[in-house]
Structures are given as structure tokens and as C-alpha cells.
N, C-alpha and C positions, 0 to 999 in steps of 0.2 A: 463454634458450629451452631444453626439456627436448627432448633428442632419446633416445632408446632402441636400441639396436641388439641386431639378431636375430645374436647369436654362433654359431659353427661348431661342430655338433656332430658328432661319431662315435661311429657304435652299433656297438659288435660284435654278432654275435648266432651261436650255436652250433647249426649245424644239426641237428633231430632227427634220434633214431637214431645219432647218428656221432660216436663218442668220440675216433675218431684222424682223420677228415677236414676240411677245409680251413674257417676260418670266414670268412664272411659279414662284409662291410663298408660299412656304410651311411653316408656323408657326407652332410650337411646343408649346402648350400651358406648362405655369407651374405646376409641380404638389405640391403636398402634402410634405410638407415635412414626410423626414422617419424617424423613430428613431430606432437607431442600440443597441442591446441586449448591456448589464454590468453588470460588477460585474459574478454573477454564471449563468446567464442566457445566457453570452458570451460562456462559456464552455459546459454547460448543450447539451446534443441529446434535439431534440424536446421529443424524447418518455419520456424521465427523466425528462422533463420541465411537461409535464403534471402527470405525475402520483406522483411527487414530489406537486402539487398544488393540487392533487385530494388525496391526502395522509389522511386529513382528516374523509373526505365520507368514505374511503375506510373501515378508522379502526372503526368506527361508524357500517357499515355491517358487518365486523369479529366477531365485537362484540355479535352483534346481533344475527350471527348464532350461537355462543356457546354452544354445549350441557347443558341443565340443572343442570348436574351432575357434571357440571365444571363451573358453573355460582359462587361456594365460591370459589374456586381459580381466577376467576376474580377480587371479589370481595376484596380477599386479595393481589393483586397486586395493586391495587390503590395507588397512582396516576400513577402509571406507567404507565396503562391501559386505563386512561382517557383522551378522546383526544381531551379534554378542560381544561388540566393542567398545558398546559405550562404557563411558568413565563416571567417577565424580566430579563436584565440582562442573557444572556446565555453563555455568556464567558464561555471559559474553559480556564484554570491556564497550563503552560506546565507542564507535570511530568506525571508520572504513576497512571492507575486507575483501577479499579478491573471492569472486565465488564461480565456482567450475562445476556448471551439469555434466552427472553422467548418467546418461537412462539405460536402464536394463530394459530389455525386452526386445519382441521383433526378431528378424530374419537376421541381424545382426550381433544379438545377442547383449553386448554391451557398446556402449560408443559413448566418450570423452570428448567434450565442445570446449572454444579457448573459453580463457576467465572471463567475465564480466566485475563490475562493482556492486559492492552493496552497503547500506550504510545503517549502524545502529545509534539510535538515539535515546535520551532522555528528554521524558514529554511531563510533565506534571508528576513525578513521581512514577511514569511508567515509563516500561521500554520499547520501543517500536521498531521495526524492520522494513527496508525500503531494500528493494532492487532496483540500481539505478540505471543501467545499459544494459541491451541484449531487447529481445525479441517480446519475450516474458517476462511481464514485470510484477510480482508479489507485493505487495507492503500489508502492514500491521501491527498488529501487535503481540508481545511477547508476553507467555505467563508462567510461574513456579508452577511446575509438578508437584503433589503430594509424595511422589518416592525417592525427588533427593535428586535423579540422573537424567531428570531430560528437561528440556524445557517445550511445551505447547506454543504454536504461533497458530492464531487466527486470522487471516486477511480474507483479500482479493484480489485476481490479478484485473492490472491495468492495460489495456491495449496502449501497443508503443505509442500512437498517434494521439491519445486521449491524453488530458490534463489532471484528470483524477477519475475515479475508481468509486463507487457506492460504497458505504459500510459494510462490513460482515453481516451477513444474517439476510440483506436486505432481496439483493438476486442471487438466486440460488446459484445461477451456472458463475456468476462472477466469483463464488465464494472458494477459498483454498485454506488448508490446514495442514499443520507440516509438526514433526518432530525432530528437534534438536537436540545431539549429543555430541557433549567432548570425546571426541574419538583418540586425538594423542593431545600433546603441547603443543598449544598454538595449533588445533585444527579440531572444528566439528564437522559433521553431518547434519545437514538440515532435509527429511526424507517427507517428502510431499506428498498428502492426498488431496487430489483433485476430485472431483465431483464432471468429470468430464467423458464419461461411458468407455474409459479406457482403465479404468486402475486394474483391470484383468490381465493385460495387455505389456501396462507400461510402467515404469515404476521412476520417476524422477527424482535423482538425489544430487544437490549440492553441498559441492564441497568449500567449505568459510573457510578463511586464513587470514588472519589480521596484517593490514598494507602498514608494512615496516619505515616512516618517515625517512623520504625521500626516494622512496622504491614507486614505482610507477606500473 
């Protein structure tokens, strides 16, 4: 961990006018030390830092407002939906995974769209996330949480039509943050905040399951 410290400074300073009179001594007391962000929180917008932490609360009220009539399709997404599911161990393996949105929210209440692909990779020692079909396309990169059970992603979504995507950080409305957890064997949640004036609204979450060779 980088810590910094604000050292003890003393200013002389020589009164005008006054060649033979008394000087002026200003002490700088020491402060606090600071400690500077790591890991995903070095990356992270402050907005993504928080609603990445409030992520929890959030899907707890989505839930909550539910229509009635959509309360057994909740009920049949479980664990996906519960957001007291995550596991240890959240690794993900590189390779291709079948990834299934399901958004909460709306007059609807929950709705389940077919799979797409998605593909994890190793880039110079890191890992990165690609959405490769479908509408919505994510990619970036992946980081260790400090608590052990989730993994942060930081990207961008790509428009279908586009060839690539701006870095993180760089436009803000392109920018997406999501959290990843092993929810059983062989299946996470990767639950996405978007920066798109809907996270009140709408709550998107994919569901990963690694494509078993020769499964299509």
C-alpha cells in the first residue's frame, strides 16, 4: 500500500522594510497521512465507485418493486437474482461463455433474453471481457476485489455497428462497470452499472456459463 506523508515545513520570511528586525516563523504542522486508491478503485469514476458499493441495496429495491405477476419468474431465477448469493472463489477460467440478460425492472417486472457469447481472455498478465454478439456489447477489463467474492469489471459498451469502443474513463456515457460473482459451479452473475439515467429503473444482469467443447 502507497501511503504519502505531508512533511513539516518552516518558512522564514523577512519582514518588509526591516533590515535589522525580528523574522517571521511559519510552521507547517504535519498531517495525516493519505492513502492513495488500488487495485479497481485506482480506475473506477468516483460515480462507479459508489454505485458499484451500493450495488447490493440497489438489487434488494428492484427486487422489491417487482410486480406480483412477476414475483415466479423471480422466483425461478434464483440464485441469479439473489443478492446474497455470491460465492468464493470467483475466478473466471479464460475461454468462451454463453451469457444470458436478464433485466429487472419496468412494467414487466423481470424478462429473460436468449444467450449471446462472451469471451475471457489473458492480455499481458491481465484479464479482459469481451461481449461478442447481441445488441450490447461490454468489453474490458477485469480486477481482484479486496474481499475475496467478487470480481470488478471496468469497460465500455461498443455499438453493434462500431469496430471499437474508447477506453474507460475517456466518455463518460460510453463508460460501464459491472460486478462479478460465482453464484453456483460453473455459473456467475456479472450485475452492471451503467451510467445511462436508467439505473433507477433498470437493473441488468448476466448470466456467464462456460461453453462446454463442442456445445454450441
Amino acid at each position: 500500500m502507497r501511503w504519502f506523508l505531508v512533511g513539516v515545513a518552516t518558512l522564514s520570511v523577512v519582514l518588509a522594510g526591516c533590515t535589522t528586525g525580528p523574522k517571521a516563523v511559519v510552521t507547517v504542522a504535519a498531517g495525516a497521512p493519505v492513502e492513495q486508491p488500488t487495485g479497481w478503485r485506482a480506475t473506477a469514476t468516483a460515480d462507479d465507485q459508489a454505485r458499484i458499493e451500493g450495488l447490493g441495496d440497489r438489487m434488494q429495491r428492484m427486487l422489491a418493486a417487482v410486480p406480483a405477476g412477476a414475483r415466479a419468474r423471480v422466483a425461478a431465477e434464483r440464485p441469479l437474482l439473489d443478492p446474497k448469493s455470491g460465492l468464493d472463489a470467483p475466478a473466471l477460467s479464460p475461454g468462451s461463455y454463453q451469457c444470458r440478460l436478464v433485466r429487472v425492472g419496468g412494467r414487466r417486472g423481470v424478462v429473460s433474453y436468449k444467450s449471446d457469447f462472451c469471451y475471457i481472455a489473458m492480455v499481458d498478465g491481465k484479464q479482459s471481457f469481451t461481449k461478442q454478439t447481441g445488441t450490447q456489447l461490454p468489453g474490458g477489463w477485469l480486477f481482484d476485489d479486496d474481499n475475496g467474492k467478487r470480481l470488478i469489471f471496468l469497460g465500455t459498451l461498443r455499438p453493434q455497428q462500431a469496430p471499437s469502443a474508447p477506453p474507460y474513463g475517456q466518455v463518460r456515457q460510453r463508460d460501464v462497470a459491472a460486478v462479478i460473482e460465482r453464484i453456483a459451479p460453473f455459473r456467475w452473475r456479472m450485475a452492471l452499472v451503467k451510467n445511462d439515467g436508467q439505473s433507477d429503473q433498470m437493473l441488468d444482469i448476466y448470466e456467464l456459463i462456460p461453453v462446454v467443447n463442442g456445445s454450441s
